[in-house]
N, C-alpha and C positions, 0 to 999 in steps of 0.2 A: 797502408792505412788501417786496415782488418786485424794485420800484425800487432799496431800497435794499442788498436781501439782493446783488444784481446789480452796484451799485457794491462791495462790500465782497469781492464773487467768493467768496460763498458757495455754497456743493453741496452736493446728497444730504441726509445727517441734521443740516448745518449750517442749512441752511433750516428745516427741521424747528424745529430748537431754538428760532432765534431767532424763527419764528413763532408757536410756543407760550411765548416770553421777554413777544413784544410783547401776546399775550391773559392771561396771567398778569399782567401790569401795568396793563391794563383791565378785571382781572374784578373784580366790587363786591360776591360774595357769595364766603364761605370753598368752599361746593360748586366754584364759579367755578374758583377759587383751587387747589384739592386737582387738579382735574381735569387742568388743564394745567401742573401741574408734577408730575404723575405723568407725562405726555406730554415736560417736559422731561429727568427722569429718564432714559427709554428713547434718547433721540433726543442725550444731550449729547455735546459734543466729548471728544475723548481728552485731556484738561490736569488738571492736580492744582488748581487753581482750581477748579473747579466739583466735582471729585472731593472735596472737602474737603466742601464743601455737601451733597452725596449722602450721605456718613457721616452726618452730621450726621441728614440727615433719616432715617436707616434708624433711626438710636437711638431718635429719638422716635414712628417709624412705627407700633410695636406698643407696650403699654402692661405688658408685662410685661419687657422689657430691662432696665427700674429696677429691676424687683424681682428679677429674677435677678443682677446687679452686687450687690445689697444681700445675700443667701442667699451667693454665693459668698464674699463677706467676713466672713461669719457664720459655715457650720456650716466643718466638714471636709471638703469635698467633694475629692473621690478620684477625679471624672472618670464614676462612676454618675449618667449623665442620667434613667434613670428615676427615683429617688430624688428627686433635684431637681426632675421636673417635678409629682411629687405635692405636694411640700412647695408649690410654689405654688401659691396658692388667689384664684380659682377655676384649677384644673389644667392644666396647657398638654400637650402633647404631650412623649416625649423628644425628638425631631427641632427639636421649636422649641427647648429648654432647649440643644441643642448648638449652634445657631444663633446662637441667642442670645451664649453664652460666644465662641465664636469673632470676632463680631462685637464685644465689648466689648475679647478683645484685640485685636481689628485696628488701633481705635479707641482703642488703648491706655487706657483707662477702668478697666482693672486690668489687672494683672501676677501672676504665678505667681515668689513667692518662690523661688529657687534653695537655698537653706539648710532650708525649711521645709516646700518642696512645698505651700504654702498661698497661697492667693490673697488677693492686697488691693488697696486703691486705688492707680492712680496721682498722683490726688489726691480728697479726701472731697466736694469742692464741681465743678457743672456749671453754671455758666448759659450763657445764649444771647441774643445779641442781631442774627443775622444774620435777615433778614427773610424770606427764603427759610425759613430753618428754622423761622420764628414760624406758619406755616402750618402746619407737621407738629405744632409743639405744640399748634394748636388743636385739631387731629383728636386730639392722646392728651390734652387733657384733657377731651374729650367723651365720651373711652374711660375715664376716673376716672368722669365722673358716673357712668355704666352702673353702673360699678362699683359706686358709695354707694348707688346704689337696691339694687343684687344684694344689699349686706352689711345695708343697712336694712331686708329681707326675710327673711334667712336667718342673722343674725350675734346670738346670741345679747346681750343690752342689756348685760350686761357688758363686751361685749368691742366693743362702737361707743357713740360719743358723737355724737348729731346735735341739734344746737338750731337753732331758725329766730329771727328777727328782724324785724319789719316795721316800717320808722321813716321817718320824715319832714325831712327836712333840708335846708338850703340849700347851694347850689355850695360854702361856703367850708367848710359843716360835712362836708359830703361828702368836700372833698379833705385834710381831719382826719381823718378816721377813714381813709383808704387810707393815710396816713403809720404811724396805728396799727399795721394791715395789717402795714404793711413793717415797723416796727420791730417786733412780734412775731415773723411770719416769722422775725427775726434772731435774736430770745430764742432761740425753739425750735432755730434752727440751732445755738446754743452749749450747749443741752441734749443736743443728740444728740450732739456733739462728745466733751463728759465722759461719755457713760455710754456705760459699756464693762463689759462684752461686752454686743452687743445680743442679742436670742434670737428676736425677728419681726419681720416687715416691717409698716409701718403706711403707709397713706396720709390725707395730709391736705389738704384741698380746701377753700381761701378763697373762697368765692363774695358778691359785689356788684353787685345789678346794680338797675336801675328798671325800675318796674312800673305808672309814670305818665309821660306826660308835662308835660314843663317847662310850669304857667301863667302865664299873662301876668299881671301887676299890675294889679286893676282900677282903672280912671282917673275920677280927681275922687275 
């Protein structure tokens, strides 16, 4: 690593980086993973290359930025962060709720109407497929489950829908029903689309996973 940091005439926080590049690239658990690219975070070059990747992961870092992007295109908000940070539940701080906004427009993720003085999207849809920032998304959708447990505890059964599933299926029937998955994802994306005005934020968490593993075919 030293060798090569030394051909490339690397220094200082550049070393840094790319030694925390090359264990991010060998780490095999998400812990791994979060540790040393919070390490590349602190230590990366000054280039809008990796700057772009940093936004990126600050969106996903906390699990309430979605849901403040979603409240500012909803109510009237007039720049009262305390206000806002109550309306989010479970409650965040005002100092996160301004954080929060400033960072969505840095990120241009909404704009502040000139004509209206009202905030909205700079566009309705976010994916991601940089793999750098697939690591931040796994840390905020670990911060959803927390979540479902906190609302499955404390959220009146009206106002949560939780079903469980336990099924049995092979490779092919498996990657049938994650096609389902995605094509619903899709339904609901075009429900949220037409219904307007929205008036809460919801979240909804697609969970698939196995809880055996794969058996072999007994023989003869």
């Amino acid at each position: 690593l030293f060798n090569i940091a030394r051909v490339l005439n690397l220094k200082g926080r550049e070393i840094d980086f790319f030694e925390s590049l090359v264990h991010f690239n060998d780490a095999t658990t998400t812990q791994e993973r979060e540790y040393y690219l919070d390490r590349m975070q602190k230590a990366e070059p000054k280039h809008e290359g990796v700057r772009l990747q940093r936004n990126q992961y600050e969106y996903f870092s906390k699990w309430y930025h979605s849901v403040v992007r979603e409240l500012v295109t909803q109510l009237k908000f007039d720049g009262d962060y305390k206000i806002l940070a109550k309306v989010v539940d479970p409650a965040i701080t005002p100092k996160q709720a301004r954080e929060s906004v400033e960072l969505l427009l840095k990120l241009e993720l909404i704009r502040k109407n000139e004509k209206t003085g009202r905030y909205e999207y700079s566009d309705p849809y976010i994916t991601t497929r940089d793999t750098v920032v697939a690591v931040a998304v796994n840390k905020y959708q670990r911060e959803t489950m927390d979540l479902a447990l906190n609302a499955h505890q404390v959220e009146e059964r009206e106002l949560r829908d939780f079903s469980t599933l336990t099924i049995g299926v092979s490779r092919k029937g498996y990657e049938r029903i994650r096609n389902e998955l995605k094509n619903f994802r899709a339904h609901i994306s075009r429900i949220v689309a037409e219904d307007n005005p929205a008036d809460r934020v919801y979240q909804i968490n697609y969970q698939l996973f196995p809880l055996s593993k794969i058996r072999k075919p007994a023989k003869g």
